[in-house]
Backbone bond lengths (Angstrom), bond angles and torsions (degrees), N, CA, C in turn:
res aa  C-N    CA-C-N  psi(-1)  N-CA   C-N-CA  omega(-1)  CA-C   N-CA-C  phi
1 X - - - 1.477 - - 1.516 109.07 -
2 X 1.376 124.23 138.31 1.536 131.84 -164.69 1.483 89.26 -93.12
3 X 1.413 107.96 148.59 1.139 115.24 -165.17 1.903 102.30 -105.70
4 X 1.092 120.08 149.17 1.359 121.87 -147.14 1.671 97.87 -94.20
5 X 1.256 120.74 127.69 1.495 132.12 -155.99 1.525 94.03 -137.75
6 X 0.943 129.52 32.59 1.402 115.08 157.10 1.687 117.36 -101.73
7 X 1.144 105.21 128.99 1.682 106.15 -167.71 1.360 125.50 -63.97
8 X 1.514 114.90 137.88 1.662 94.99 -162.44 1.287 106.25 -72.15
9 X 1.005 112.56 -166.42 1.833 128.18 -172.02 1.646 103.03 54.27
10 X 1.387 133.20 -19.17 1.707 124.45 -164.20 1.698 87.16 -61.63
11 X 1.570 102.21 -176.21 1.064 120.83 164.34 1.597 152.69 -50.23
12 X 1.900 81.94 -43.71 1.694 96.35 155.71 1.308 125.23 -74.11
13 X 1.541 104.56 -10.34 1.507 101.36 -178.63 1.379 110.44 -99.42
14 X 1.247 119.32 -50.54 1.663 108.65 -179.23 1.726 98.67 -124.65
15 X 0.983 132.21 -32.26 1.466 124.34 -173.79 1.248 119.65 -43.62
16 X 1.615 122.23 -44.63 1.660 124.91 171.59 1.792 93.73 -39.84
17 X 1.897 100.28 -76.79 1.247 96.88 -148.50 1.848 106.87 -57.83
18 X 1.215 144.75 -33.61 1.228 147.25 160.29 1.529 111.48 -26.28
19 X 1.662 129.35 -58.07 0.915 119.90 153.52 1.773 146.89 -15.78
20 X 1.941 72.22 -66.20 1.622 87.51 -164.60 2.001 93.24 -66.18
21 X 1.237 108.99 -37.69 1.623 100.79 -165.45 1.419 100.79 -57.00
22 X 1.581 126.79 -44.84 1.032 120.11 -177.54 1.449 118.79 -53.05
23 X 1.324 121.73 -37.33 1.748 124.43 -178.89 1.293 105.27 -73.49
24 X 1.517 119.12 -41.40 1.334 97.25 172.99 1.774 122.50 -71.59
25 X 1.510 114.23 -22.45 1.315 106.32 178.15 1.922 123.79 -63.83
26 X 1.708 100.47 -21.82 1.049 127.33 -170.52 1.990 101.78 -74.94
27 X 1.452 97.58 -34.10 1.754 104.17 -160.64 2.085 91.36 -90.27
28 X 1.403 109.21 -40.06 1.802 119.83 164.09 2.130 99.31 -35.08
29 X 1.024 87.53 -35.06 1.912 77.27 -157.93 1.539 83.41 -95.67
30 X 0.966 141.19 -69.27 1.245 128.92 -173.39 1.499 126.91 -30.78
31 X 1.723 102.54 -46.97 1.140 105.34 164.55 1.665 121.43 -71.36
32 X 1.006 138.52 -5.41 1.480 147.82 -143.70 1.958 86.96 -106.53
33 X 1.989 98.29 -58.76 1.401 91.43 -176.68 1.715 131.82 -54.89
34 X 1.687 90.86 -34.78 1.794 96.01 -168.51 1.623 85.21 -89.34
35 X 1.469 131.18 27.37 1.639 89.89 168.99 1.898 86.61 -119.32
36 X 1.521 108.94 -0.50 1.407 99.56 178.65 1.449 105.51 -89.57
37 X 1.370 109.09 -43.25 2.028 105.97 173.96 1.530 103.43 -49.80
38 X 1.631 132.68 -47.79 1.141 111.43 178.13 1.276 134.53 -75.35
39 X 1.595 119.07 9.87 1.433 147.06 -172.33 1.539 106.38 -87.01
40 X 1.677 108.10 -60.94 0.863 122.93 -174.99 1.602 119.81 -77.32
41 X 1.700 112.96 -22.83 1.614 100.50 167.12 1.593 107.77 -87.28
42 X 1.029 122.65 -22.94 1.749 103.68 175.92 1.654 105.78 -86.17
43 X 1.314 147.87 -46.81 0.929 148.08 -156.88 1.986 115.06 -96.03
44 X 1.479 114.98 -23.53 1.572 129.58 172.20 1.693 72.89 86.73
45 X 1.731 83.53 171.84 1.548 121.77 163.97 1.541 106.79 -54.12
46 X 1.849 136.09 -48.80 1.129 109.46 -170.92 1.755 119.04 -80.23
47 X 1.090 94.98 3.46 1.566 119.52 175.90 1.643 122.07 -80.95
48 X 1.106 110.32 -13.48 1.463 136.65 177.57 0.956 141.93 -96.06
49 X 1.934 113.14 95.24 1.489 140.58 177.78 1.153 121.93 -101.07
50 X 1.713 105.87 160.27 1.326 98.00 162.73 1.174 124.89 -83.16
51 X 1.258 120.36 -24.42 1.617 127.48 168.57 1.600 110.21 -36.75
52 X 1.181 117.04 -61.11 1.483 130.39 -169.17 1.507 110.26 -67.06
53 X 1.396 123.00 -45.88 1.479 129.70 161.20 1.086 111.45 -48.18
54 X 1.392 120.45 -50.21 1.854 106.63 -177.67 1.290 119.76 -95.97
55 X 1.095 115.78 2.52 1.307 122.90 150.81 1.032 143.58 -43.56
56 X 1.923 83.68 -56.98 1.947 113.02 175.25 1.412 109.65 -74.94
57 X 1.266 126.63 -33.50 1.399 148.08 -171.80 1.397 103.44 -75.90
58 X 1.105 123.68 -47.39 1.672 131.41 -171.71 1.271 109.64 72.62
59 X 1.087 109.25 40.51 1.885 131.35 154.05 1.256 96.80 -85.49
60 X 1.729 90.39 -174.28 1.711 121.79 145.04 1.724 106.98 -137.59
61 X 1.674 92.47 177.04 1.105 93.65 -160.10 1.514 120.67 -73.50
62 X 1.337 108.29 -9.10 1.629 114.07 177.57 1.482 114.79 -52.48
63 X 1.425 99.67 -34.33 1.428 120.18 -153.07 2.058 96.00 -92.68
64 X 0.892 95.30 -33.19 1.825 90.59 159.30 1.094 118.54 -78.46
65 X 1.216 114.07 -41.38 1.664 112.40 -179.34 1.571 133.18 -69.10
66 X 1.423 91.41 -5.35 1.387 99.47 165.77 1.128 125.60 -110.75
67 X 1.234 117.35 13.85 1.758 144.66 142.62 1.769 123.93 -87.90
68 X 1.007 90.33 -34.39 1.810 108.75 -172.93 0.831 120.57 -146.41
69 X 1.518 118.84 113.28 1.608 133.67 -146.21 1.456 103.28 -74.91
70 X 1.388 108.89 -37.66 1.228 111.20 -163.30 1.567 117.66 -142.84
71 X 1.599 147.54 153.73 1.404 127.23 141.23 1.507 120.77 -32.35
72 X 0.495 141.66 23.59 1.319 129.97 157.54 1.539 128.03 -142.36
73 X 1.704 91.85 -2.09 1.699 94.61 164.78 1.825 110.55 -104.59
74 X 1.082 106.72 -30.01 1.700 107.45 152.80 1.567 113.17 -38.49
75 X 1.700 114.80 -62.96 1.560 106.37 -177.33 1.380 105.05 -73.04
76 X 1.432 141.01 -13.68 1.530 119.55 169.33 1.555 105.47 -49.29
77 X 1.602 103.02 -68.69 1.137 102.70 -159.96 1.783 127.94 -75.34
78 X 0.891 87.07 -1.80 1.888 105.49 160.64 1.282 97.51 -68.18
79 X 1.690 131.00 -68.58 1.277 129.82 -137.36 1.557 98.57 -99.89
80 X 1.748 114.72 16.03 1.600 107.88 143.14 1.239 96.97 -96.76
81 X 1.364 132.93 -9.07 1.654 98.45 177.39 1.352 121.10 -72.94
82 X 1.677 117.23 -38.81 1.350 134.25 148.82 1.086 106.23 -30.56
83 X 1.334 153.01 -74.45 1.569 132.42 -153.87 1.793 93.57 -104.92
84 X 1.328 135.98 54.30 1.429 115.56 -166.05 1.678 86.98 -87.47
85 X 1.416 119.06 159.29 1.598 130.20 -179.87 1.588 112.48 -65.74
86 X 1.232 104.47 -163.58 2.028 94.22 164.20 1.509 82.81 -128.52
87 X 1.240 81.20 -177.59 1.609 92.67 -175.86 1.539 125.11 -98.05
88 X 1.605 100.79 -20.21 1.785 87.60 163.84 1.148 124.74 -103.74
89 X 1.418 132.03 121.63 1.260 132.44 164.72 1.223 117.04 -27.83
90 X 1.596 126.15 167.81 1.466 118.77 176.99 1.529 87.61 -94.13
91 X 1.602 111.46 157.29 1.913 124.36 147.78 1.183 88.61 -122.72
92 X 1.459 112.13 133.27 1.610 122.62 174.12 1.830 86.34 -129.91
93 X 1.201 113.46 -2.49 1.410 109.94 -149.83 1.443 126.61 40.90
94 X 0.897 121.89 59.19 1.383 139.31 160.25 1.323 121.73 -170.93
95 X 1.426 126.05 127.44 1.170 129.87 -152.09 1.730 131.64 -76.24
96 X 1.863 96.70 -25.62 1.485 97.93 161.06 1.153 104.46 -86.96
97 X 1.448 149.79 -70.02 1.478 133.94 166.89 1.952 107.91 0.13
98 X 0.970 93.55 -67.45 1.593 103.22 -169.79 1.408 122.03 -52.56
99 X 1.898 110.42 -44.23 1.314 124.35 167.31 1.650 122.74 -79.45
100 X 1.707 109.61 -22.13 1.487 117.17 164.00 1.476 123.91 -58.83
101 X 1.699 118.15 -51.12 1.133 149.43 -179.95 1.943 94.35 -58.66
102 X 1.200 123.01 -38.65 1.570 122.90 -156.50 1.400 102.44 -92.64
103 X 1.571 106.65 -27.34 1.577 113.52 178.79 1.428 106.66 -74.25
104 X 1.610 105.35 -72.49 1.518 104.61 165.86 1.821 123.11 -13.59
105 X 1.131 111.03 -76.14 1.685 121.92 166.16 1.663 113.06 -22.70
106 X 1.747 92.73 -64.16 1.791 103.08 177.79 1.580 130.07 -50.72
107 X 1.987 95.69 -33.09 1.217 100.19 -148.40 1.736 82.59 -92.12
108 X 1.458 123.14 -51.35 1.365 100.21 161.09 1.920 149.29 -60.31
109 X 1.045 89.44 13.74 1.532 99.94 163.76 1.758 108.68 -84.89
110 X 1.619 98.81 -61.58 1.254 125.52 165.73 1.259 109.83 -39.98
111 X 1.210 153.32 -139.61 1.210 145.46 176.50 1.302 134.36 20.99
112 X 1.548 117.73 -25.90 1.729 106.55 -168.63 1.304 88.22 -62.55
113 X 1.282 105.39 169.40 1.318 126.08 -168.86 1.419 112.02 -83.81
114 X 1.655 127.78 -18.91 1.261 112.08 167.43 2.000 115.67 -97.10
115 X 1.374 92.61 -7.80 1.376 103.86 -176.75 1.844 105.04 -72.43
116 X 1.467 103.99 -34.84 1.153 109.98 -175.46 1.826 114.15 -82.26
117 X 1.027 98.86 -51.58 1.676 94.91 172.47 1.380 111.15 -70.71
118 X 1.197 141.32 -6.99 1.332 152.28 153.93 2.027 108.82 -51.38
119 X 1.071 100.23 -65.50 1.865 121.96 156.60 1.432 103.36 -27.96
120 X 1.676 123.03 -79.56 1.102 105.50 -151.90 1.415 93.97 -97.63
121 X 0.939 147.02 35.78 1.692 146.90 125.90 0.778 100.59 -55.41
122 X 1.442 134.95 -87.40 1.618 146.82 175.79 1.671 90.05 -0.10
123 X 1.325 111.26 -80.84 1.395 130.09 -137.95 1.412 82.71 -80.24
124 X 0.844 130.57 -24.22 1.936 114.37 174.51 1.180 112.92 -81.53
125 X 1.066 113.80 -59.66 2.440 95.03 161.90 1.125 129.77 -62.80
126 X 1.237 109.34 -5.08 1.801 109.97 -174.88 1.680 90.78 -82.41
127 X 1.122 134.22 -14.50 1.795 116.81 -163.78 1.880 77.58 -89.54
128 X 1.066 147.52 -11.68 1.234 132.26 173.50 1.519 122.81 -105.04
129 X 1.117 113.60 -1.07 1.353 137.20 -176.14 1.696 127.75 -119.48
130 X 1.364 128.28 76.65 0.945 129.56 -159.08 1.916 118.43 -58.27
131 X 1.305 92.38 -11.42 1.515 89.11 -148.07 1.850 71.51 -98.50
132 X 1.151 137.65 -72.32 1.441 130.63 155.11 1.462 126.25 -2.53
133 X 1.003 121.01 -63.43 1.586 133.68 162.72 1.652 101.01 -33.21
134 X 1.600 114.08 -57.11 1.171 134.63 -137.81 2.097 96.97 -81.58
135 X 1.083 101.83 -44.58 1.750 125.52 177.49 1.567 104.42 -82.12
136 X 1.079 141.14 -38.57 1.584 140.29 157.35 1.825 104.74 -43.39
137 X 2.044 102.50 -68.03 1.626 92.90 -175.38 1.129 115.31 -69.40
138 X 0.990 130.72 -2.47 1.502 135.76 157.73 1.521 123.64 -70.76
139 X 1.135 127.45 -35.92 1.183 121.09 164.78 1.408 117.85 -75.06
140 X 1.150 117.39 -28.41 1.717 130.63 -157.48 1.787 86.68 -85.71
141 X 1.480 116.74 -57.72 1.859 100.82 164.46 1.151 138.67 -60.66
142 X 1.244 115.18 -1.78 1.081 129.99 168.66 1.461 121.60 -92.22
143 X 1.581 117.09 -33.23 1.669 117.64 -170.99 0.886 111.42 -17.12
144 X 1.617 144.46 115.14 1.244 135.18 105.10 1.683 100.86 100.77
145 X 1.533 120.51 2.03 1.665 136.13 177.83 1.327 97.34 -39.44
146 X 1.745 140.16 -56.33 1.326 158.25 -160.11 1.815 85.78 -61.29
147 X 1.054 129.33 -80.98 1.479 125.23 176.71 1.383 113.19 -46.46
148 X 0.973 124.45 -78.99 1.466 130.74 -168.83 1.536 105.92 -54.68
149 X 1.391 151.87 -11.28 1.146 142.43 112.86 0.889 114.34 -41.92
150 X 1.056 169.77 -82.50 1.552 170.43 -133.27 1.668 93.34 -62.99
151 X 1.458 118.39 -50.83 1.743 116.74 -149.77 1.695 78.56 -81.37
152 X 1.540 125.39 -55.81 1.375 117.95 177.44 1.444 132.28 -33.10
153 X 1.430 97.40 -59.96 1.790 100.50 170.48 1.603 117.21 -57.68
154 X 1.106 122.68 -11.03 1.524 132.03 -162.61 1.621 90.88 -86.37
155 X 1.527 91.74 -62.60 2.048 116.79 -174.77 2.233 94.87 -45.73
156 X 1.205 113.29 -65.43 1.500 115.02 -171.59 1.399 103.26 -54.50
157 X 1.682 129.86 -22.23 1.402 109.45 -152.48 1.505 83.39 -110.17
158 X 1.696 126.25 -7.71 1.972 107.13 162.24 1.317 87.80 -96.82
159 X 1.550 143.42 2.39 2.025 101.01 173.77 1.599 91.67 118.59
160 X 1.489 118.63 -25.88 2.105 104.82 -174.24 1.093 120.01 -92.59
161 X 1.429 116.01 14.52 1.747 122.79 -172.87 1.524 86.06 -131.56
162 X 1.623 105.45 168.83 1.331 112.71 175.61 1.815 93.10 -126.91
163 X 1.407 119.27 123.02 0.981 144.70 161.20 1.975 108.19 -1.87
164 X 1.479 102.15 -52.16 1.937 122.40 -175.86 1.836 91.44 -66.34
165 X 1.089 110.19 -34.34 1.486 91.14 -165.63 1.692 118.45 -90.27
166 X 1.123 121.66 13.72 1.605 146.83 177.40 0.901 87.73 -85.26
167 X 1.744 135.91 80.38 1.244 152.01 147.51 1.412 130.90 -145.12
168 X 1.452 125.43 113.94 1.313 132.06 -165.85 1.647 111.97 -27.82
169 X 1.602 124.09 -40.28 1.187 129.44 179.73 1.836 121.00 -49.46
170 X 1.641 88.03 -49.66 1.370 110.15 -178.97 1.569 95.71 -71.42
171 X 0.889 134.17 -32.01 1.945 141.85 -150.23 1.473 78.49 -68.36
172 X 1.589 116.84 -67.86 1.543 120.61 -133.80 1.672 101.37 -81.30
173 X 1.215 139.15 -9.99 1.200 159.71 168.22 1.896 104.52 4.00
174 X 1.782 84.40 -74.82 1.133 109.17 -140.34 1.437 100.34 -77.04
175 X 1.888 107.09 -46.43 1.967 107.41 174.15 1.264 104.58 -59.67
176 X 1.329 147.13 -26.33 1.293 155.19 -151.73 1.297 103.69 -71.12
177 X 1.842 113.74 -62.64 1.288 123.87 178.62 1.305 105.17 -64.85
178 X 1.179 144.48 -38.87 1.499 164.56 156.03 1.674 83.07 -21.21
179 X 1.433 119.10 -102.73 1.213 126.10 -175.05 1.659 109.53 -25.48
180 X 1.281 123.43 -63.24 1.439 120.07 175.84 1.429 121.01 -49.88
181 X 1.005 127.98 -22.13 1.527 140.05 165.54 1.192 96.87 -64.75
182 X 1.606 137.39 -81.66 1.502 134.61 -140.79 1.317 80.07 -78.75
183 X 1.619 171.04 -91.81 1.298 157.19 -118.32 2.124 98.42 -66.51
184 X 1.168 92.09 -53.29 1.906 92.24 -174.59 1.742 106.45 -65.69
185 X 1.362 132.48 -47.52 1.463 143.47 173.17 1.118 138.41 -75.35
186 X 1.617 114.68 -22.16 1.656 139.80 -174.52 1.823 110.63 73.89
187 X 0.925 128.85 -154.80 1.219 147.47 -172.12 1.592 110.50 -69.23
188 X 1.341 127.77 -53.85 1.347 147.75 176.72 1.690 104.56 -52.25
189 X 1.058 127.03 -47.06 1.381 154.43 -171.70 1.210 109.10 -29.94
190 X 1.233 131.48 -46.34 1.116 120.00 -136.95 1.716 106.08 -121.78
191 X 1.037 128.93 102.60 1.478 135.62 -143.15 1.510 81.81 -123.23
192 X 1.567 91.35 163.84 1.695 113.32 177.18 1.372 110.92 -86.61
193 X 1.352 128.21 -1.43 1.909 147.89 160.92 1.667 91.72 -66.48
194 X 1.644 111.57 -66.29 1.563 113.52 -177.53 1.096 120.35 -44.78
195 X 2.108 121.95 -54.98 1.315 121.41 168.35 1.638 121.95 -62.93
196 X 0.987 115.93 -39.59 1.889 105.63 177.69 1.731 101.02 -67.67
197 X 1.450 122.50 -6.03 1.643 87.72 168.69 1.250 114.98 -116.26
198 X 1.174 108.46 0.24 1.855 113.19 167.38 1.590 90.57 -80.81
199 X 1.390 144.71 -8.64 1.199 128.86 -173.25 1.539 108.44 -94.42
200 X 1.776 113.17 -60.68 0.960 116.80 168.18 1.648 141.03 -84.66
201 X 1.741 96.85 0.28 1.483 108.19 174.83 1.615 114.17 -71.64
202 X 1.651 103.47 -48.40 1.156 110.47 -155.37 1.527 117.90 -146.75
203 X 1.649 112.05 2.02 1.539 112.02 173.10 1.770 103.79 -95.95
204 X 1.421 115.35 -44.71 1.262 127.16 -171.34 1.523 95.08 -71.56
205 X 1.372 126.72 -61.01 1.499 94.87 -164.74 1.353 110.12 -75.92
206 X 1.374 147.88 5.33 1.415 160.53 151.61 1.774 97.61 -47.94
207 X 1.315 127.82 -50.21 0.959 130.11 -175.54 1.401 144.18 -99.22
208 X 1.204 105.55 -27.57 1.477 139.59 172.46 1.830 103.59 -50.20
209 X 1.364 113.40 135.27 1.748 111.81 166.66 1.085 111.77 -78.95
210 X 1.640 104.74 145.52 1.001 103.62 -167.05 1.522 116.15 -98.89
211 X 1.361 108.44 165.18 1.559 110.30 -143.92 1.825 98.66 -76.32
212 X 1.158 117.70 160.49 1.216 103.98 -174.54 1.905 101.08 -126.10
């Protein structure tokens, strides 16, 4: 019998199986997310365990928890998969068209009715949860800056943006107030009267050059 000469640790020896654990750990979370987004739209946030997620998932809970510290950082990141963006910006060539059209998109992600009571769960453990609090204002400064730069740089390079305002701060403005609407109004809230004046009340003249 030939005596076995392949070196440990190479590829044939542990690298396949290293792989494969990794794809399956990779296909574990995938499954973990779509069985908590579908947890959380039939059942809401107060409806929402880990028992029931790994259930649906055909995990256990060890195996979430070493992805997701907690219930309530599992439903964060579920409830960006629920509102995740698309990927092409609008060009209408024109810049409120462009930023109306992007709100619209936002504000219906925002709004469904489990996406939204999903939100102010969030926001009801986060006043007890620092590190929660901390991953919410983080997303909320962040909204959607990657797009809303994009429609900006477009706006500065025909002449309707001013060069100073091509800044993530200025970017997040407009979903921001967006977000402050659906928490004060609920789901129903948020009308295309609401978006044309967060557009033209207070994003456009924020941005617009000024007249000389």
């Amino acid at each position: 019998m030939r005596p076995d000469t392949t070196p440990r640790g190479s590829d044939a020896d542990t690298g396949g199986a290293v792989r494969r654990t990794r794809r399956r750990g990779e296909e574990v979370e995938r499954a973990v997310l779509r069985a908590a987004v579908d947890e959380l739209t039939e059942r809401g946030y107060d409806g929402f365990t880990m028992d029931r997620v790994a259930a649906r998932a055909g995990t256990n809970k060890t195996a979430i928890y070493r992805r997701w510290s907690s219930r309530s950082s599992l439903a964060l990141a579920a409830y960006r998969e629920m509102v995740a963006r698309p990927d092409d910006p609008p060009d209408t060539g024109d810049l409120r068209s462009d930023v109306i059209e992007l709100l619209r998109s936002v504000a219906d992600r925002l709004a469904s009715p489990s996406g939204a009571e999903v939100l102010r769960g969030l926001m009801m453990d986060a006043r007890r949860d620092p590190e929660l609090m901390a991953a919410l204002r983080d997303d909320f400064v962040r909204s959607e800056p990657g797009t809303m730069l994009i429609l900006l740089a477009r706006a500065v390079a025909r002449g309707e943006a001013r060069p100073e305002a091509l800044v993530p701060r200025v970017a997040t403005v407009p979903v921001a107030l967006l977000r402050d609407e659906l928490t004060m109004r609920g789901p129903g809230g948020i009308s295309d009267e609401t978006i044309a004046e967060i557009v033209d009340l207070v994003f456009l003249p924020l941005v617009r050059p000024v007249p000389r």
